[in-house]
C-alpha positions as CSV (number, residue, x, y, z in Angstrom):
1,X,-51.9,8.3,70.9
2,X,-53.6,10.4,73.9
3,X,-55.0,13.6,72.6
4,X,-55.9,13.8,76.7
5,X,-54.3,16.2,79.2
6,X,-53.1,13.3,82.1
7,X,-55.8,13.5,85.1
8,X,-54.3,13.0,89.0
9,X,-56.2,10.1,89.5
10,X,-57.0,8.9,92.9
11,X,-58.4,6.1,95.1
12,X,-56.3,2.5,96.3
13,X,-55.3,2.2,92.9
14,X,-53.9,5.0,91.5
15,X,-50.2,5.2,90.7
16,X,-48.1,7.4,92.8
17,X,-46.1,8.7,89.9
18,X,-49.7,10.3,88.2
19,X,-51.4,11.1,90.5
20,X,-48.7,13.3,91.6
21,X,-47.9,14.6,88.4
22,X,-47.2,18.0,88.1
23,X,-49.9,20.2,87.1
24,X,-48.7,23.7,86.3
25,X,-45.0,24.6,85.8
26,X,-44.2,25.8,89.3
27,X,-44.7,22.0,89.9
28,X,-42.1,20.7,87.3
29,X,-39.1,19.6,89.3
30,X,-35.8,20.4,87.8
31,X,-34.5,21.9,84.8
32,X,-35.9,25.6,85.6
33,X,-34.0,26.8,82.4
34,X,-35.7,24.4,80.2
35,X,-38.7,25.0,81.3
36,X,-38.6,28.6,81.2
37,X,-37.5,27.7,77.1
38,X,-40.6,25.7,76.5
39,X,-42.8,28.0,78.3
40,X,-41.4,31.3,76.1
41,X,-41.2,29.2,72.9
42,X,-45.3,28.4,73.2
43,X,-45.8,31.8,74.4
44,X,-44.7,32.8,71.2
45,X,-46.8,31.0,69.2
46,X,-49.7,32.5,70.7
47,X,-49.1,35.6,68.9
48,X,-49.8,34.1,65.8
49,X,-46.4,33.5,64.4
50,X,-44.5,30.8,64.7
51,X,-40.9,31.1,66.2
52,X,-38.2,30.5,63.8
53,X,-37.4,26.6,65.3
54,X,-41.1,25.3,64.9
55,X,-40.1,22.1,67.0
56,X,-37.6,21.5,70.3
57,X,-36.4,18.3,70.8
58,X,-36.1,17.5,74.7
59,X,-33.1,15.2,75.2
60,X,-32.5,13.2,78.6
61,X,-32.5,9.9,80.4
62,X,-35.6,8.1,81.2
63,X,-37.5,9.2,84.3
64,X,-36.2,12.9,84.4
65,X,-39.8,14.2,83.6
66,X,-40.0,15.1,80.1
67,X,-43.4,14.3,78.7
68,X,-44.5,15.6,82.4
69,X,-43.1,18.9,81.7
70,X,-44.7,19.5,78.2
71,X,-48.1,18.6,80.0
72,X,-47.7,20.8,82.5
73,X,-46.4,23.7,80.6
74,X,-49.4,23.5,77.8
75,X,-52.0,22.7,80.7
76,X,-50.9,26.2,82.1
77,X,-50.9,28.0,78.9
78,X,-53.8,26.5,77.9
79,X,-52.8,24.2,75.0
80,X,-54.2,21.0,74.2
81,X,-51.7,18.3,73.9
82,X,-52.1,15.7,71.5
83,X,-49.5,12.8,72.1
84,X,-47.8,10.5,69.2
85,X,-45.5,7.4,70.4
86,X,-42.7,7.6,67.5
87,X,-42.0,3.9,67.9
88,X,-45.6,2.8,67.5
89,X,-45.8,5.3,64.0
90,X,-42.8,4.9,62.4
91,X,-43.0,4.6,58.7
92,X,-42.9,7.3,55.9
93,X,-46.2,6.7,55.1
94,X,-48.0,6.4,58.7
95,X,-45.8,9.4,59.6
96,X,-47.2,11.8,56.7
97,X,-50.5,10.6,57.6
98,X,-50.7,10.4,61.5
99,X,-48.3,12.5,62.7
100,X,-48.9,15.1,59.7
101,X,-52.9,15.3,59.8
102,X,-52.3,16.3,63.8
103,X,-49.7,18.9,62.7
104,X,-51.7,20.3,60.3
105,X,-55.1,20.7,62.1
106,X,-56.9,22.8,64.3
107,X,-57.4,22.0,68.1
108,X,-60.6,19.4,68.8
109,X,-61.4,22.3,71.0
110,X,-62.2,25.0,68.4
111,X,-60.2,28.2,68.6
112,X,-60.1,28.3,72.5
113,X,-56.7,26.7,73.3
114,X,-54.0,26.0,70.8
115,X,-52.5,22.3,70.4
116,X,-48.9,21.0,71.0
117,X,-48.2,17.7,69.3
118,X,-46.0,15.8,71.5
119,X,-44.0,13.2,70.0
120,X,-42.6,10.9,72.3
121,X,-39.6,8.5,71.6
122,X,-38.7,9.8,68.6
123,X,-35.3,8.1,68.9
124,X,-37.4,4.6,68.5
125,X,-37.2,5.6,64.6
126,X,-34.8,2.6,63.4
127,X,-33.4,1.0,59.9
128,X,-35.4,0.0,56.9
129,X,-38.2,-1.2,58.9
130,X,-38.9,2.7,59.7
131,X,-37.4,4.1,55.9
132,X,-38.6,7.6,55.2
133,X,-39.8,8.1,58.8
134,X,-37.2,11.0,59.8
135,X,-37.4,12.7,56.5
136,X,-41.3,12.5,56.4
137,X,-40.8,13.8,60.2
138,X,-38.5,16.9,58.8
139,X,-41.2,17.9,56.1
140,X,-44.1,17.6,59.1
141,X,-41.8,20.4,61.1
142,X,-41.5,22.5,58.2
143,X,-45.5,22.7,57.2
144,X,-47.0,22.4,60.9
145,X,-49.3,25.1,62.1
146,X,-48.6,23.8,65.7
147,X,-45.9,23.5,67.9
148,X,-44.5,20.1,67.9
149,X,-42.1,18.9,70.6
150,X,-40.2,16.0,70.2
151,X,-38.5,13.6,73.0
152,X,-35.9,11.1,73.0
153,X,-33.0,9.9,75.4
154,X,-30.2,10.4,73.2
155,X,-30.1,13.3,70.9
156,X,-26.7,11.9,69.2
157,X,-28.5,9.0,68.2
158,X,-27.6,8.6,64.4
159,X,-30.9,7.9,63.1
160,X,-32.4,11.3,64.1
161,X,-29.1,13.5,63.5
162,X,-30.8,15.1,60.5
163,X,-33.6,16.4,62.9
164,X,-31.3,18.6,65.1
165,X,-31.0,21.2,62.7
166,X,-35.1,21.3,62.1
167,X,-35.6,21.6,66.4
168,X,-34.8,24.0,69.5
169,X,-32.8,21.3,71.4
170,X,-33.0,21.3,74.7
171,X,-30.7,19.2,77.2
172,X,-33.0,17.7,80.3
173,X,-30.7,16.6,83.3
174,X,-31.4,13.8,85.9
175,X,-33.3,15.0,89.3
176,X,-30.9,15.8,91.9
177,X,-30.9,13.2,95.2
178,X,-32.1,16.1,97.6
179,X,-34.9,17.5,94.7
180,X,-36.2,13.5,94.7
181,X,-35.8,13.6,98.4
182,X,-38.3,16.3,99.0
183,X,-40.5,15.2,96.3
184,X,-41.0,11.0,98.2
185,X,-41.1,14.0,101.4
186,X,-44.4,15.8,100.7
187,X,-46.2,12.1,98.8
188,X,-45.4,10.3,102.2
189,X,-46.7,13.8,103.8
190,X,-50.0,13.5,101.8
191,X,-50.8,10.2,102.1
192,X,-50.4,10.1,106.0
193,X,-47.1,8.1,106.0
194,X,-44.8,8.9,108.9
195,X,-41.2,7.9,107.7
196,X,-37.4,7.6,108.4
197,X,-36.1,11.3,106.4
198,X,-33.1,8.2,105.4
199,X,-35.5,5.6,103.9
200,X,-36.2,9.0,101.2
201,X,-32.3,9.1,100.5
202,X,-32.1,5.8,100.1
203,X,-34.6,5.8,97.9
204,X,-33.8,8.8,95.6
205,X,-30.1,7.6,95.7
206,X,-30.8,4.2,94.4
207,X,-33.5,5.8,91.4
208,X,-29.9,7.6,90.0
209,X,-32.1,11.0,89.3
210,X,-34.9,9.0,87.6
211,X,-37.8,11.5,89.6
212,X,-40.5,8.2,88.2
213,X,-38.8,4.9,89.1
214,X,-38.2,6.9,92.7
215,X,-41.9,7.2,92.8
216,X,-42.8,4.0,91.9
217,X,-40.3,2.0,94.4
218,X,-41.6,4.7,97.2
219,X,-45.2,3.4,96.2
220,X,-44.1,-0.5,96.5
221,X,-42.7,-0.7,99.8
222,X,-45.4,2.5,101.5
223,X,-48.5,2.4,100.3
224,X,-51.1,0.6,102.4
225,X,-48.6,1.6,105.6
226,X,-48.7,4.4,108.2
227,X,-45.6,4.3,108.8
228,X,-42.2,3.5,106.6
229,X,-38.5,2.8,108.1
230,X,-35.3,2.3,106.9
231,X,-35.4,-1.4,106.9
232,X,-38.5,-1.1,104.6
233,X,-36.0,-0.1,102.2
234,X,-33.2,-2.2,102.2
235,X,-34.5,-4.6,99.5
236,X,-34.5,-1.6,97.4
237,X,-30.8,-1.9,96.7
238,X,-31.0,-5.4,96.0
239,X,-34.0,-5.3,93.8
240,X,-32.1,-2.8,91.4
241,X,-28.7,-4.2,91.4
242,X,-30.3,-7.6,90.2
243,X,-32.2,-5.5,87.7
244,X,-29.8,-4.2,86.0
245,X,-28.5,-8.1,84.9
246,X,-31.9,-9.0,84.1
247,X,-32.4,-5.6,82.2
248,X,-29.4,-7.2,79.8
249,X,-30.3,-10.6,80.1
250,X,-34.0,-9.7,78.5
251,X,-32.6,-7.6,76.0
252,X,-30.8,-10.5,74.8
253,X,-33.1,-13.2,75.2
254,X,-35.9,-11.0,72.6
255,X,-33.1,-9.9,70.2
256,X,-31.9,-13.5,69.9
257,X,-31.9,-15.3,66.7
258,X,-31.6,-19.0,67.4
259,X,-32.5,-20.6,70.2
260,X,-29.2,-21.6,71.7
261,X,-28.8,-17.6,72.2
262,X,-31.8,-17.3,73.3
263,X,-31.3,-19.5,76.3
264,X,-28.0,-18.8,77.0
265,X,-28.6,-15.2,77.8
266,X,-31.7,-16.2,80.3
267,X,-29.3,-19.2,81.8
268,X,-26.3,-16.7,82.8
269,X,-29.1,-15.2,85.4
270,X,-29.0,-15.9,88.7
271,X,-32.7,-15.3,89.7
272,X,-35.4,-17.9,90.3
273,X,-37.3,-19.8,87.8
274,X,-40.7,-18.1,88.9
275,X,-38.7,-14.6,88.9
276,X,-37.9,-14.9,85.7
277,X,-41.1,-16.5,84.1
278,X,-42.4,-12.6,85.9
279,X,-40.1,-10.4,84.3
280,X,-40.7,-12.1,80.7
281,X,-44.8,-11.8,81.3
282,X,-44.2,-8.1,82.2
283,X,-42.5,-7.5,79.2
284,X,-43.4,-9.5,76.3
285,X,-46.1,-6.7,75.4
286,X,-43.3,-4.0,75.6
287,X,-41.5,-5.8,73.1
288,X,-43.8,-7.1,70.6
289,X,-46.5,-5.2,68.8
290,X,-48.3,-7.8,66.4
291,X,-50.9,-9.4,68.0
292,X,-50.0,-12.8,66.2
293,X,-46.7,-12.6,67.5
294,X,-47.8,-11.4,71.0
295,X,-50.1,-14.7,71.7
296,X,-47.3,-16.9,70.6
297,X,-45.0,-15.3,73.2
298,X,-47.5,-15.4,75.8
299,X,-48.5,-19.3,74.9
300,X,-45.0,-20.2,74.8
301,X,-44.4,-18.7,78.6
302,X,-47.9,-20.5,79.4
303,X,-46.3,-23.9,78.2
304,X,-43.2,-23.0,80.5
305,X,-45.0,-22.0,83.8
306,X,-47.2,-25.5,83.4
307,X,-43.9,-27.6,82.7
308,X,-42.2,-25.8,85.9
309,X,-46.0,-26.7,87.9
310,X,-44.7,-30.3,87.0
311,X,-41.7,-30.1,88.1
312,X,-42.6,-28.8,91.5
313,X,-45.5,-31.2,92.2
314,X,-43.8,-34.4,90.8
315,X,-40.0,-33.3,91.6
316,X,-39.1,-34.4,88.0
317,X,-36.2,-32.0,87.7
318,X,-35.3,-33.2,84.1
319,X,-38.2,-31.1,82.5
320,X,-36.4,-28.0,83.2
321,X,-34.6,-28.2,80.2
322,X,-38.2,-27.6,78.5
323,X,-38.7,-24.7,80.8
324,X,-36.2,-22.7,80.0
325,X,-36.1,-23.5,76.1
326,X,-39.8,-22.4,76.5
327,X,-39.7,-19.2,78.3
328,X,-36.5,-18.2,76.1
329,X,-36.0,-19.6,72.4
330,X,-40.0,-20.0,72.3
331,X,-40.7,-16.4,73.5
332,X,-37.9,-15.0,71.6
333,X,-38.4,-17.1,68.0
334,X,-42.5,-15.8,68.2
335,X,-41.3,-12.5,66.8
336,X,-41.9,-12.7,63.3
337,X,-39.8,-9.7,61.7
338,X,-37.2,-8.5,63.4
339,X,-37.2,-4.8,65.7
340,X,-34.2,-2.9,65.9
341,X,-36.2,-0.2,68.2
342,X,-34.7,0.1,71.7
343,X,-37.7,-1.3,74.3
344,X,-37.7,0.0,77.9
345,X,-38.5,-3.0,80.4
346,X,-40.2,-2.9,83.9
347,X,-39.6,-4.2,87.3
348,X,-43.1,-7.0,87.5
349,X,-45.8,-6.0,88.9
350,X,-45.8,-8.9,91.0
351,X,-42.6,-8.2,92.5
352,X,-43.7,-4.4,93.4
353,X,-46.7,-6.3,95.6
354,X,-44.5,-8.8,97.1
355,X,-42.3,-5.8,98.2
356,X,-45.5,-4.0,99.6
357,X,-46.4,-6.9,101.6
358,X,-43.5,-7.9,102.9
359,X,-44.6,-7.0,106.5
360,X,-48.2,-8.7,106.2
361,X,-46.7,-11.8,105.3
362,X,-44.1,-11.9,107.6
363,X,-47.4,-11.5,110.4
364,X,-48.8,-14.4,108.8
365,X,-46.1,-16.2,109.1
366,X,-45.2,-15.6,112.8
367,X,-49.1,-16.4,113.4
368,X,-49.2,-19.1,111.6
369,X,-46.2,-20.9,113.5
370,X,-48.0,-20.0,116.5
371,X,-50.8,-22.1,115.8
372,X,-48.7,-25.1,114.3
373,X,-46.9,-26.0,116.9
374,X,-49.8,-26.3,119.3
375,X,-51.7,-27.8,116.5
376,X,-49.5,-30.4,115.1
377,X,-50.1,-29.2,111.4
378,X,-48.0,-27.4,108.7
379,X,-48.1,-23.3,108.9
380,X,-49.6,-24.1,105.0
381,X,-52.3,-26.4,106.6
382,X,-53.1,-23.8,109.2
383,X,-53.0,-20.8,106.8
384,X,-55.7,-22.3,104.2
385,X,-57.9,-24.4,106.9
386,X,-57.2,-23.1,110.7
387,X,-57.1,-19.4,109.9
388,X,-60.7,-19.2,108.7
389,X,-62.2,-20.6,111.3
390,X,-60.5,-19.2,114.0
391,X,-61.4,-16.1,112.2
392,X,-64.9,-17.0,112.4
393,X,-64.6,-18.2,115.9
394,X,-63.4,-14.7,117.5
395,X,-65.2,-12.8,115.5
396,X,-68.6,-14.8,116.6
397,X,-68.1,-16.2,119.4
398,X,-66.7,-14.7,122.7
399,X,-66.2,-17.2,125.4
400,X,-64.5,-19.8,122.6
401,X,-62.7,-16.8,120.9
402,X,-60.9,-16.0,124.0
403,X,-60.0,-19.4,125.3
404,X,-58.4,-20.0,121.7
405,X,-56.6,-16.5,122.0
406,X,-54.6,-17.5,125.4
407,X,-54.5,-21.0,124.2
408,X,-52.7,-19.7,120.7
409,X,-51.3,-16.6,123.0
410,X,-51.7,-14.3,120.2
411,X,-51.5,-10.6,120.5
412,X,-53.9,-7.7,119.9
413,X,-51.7,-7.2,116.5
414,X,-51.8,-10.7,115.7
415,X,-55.6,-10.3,116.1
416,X,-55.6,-7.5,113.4
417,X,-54.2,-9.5,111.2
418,X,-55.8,-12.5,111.3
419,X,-59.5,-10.1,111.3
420,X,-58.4,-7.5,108.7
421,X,-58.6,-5.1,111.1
422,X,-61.6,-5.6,113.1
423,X,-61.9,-4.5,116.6
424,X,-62.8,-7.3,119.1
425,X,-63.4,-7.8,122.5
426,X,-59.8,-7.4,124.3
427,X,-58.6,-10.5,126.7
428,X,-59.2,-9.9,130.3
429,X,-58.0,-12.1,133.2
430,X,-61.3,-14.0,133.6
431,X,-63.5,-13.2,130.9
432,X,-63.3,-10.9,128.1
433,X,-65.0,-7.0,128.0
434,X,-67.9,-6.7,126.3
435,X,-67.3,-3.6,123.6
436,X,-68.2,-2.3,120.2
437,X,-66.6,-3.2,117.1
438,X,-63.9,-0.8,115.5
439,X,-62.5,-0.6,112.4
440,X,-58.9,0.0,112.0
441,X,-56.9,1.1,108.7
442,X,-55.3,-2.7,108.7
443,X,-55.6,-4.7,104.9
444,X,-57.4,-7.6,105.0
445,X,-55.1,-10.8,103.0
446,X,-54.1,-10.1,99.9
447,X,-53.8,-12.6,97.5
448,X,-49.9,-11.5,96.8
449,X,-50.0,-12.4,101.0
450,X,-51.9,-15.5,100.1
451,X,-49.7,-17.4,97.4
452,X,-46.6,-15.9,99.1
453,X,-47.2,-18.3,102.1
454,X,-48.4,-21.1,99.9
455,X,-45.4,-21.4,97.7
């Protein structure tokens, strides 16, 4: 639950997609008619009577901005918004007591604002695991005191038919390409990006009017640059044709019931062994809620990675039977009571900073050859040993940092890559110029850079 109003964040770390949230409604992208709905519906409550439909269900494919918009709209109207994950509180009894006590309550902020209970995923309601949830839902709509506002992305969903006559419903489309376009437009525009107008296209085009997952793949292959081009996008494609196997693959691997399924669903991949062990990490918590269940599936995957360490430092190809029973049956057999809710997976971290890197590595790389074949010695040998030191040396000491610069015939980028960005004295033809250090807006190694090169 998040009784919170979602703050733009900022700083290096912030993610692209909330910090750029909209705020008020003129900033909600899409769906003007819906949002004019919402915004009149509320409205109404303010005058002290509820509307007839005390609830609106918002129906509409993931990523189209629908939690967004009910922030947005109550920030502007000044309601509080208190927010309820159906598929975390799902039973009759947890209903009646969680999602009830909000309904039926006051704002935490006195008599000042008004509160919207938000109720997100309410399609995650599923089977006998959830009995009683929908109904106790239906009574909660017909008691509240508050506007509630339901989401899911399927309103025909059998399990919450019964709802629809109870709610306002209220259809919320994908983004259009040229809406996302201008969107990726003014984040580039605001973080001091100059990019190819295409790369946005390609972009929006490959997110299929998902306004988020647009955001977030701008955010992997821009931030930390100044500039973005077409080929920085390219992988892009790739990435999220592949995804959409591994999004099935997953799905089949945790609803598995023996082992043999299990591992046949992961096996019918064609994606790496360290890949895969990275999607599974990234979504083991988004499929399993007990905690007991959780650190099974995460020793399990643990077991796996260190059987696949063998295998690469020992080249005993046989244990990769183990690796893949581990990672698949021993993941998917942790779950202790079977979950019928539909679980929405996500592209690894990991991958996201590889993508963002690409070009630093590919530096590295191109230095580190440099440097090996004068050297004798592996780029690895020269990336963990030579590196520092001729870091060191050019940084500290002229007459020796220049002779090793023409000796390595590096280049003032290559310099700003091996420093992090410091300004050093420039080459000249006989001895190098004497000038102040400057710091440039280069990233020093990263440690997605680092075991990219090593491995």
């Amino acid at each position: 639950m998040n009784a919170l109003l979602p703050m733009r964040v900022s700083g290096n770390n912030a993610v692209w997609a909330d910090k750029y949230s909209p705020r008020k409604t003129s900033e909600v992208l899409g769906n003007n008619e819906a949002v004019s709905k919402i915004a009149k519906w509320l409205s109404a409550w303010k005058g002290g009577k509820a509307p007839e439909k005390k609830a609106i269900l918002l129906s509409g494919p993931t990523g189209t901005g629908k939690t967004a918009m009910v922030y947005a709209i109550s920030n502007e109207l000044g309601y509080e918004v208190v927010e309820v994950n159906a598929s975390d509180k799902r039973d009759r009894e947890t209903v009646r007591r969680i999602v009830g006590g909000y309904a039926l309550q006051g704002s935490l902020l006195g008599d000042i604002r008004g509160r919207v209970l938000l109720i997100d995923e309410v399609d995650g309601l599923s089977g006998d695991e959830d009995r009683g949830g929908v109904s106790a839902m239906i009574e909660t709509i017909e008691e509240t005191v508050n506007p509630i506002i339901l989401t899911a992305n399927d309103k025909w969903d059998p399990k919450i038919r019964s709802l629809q006559s109870h709610c306002m419903i209220l259809d919320i489309r994908r983004i259009q390409t040229g809406t996302i376009v201008n969107a990726l437009t003014k984040i580039c525009h605001k973080e001091g990006i100059k990019a190819n107008p295409e790369a946005f296209r390609v972009i929006a085009e490959n997110s299929n009017g998902d306004l988020r997952s647009a955001i977030n793949d701008l955010q992997a292959v821009a931030e930390g640059k100044t500039e973005l081009s077409l080929e920085d996008v390219k992988a892009l494609r790739t990435m999220r044709d592949r995804a959409k196997g591994i999004f099935d693959g997953l799905r089949g691997m945790f609803q598995a019931s023996s082992l043999s399924i299990a591992r046949a669903s992961l096996e019918s991949l064609d994606m790496d062994h360290d890949m895969l062990i990275q999607w599974i990490y990234e979504n083991i918590p988004r499929e399993f809620d007990n905690p007991s269940e959780l650190a099974q599936g995460f020793n399990a995957l643990s077991r796996a990675d260190m059987f696949l360490g063998r295998i690469k430092k020992h080249q005993d190809w046989g244990l990769l039977s183990y690796v893949y029973d581990l990672m698949s049956g021993g993941v998917s057999l942790a779950r202790q009571i079977p979950s019928k809710r539909f679980v929405s997976y996500s592209f690894p971290n990991y991958i996201r900073a590889l993508s963002a890197s690409r070009s630093r590595r590919n530096a590295f790389k191109v230095i580190c050859s440099k440097i090996a074949a004068r050297c004798h010695a592996s780029t690895r040998e020269v990336f963990q040993e030579y590196l520092p030191m001729i870091e060191m040396v050019i940084e500290n000491d002229a007459k020796t940092g220049t002779d090793m610069i023409r000796k390595f015939e590096l280049t003032e980028d290559d310099l700003d890559v091996i420093t992090g960005g410091k300004k050093i004295r420039k080459i000249e033809k006989e001895a190098p110029r004497s000038t102040e250090p400057k710091k440039v807006k280069t990233k020093p190694r990263t440690e997605e850079t680092k075991q990219a090169l090593l491995f």
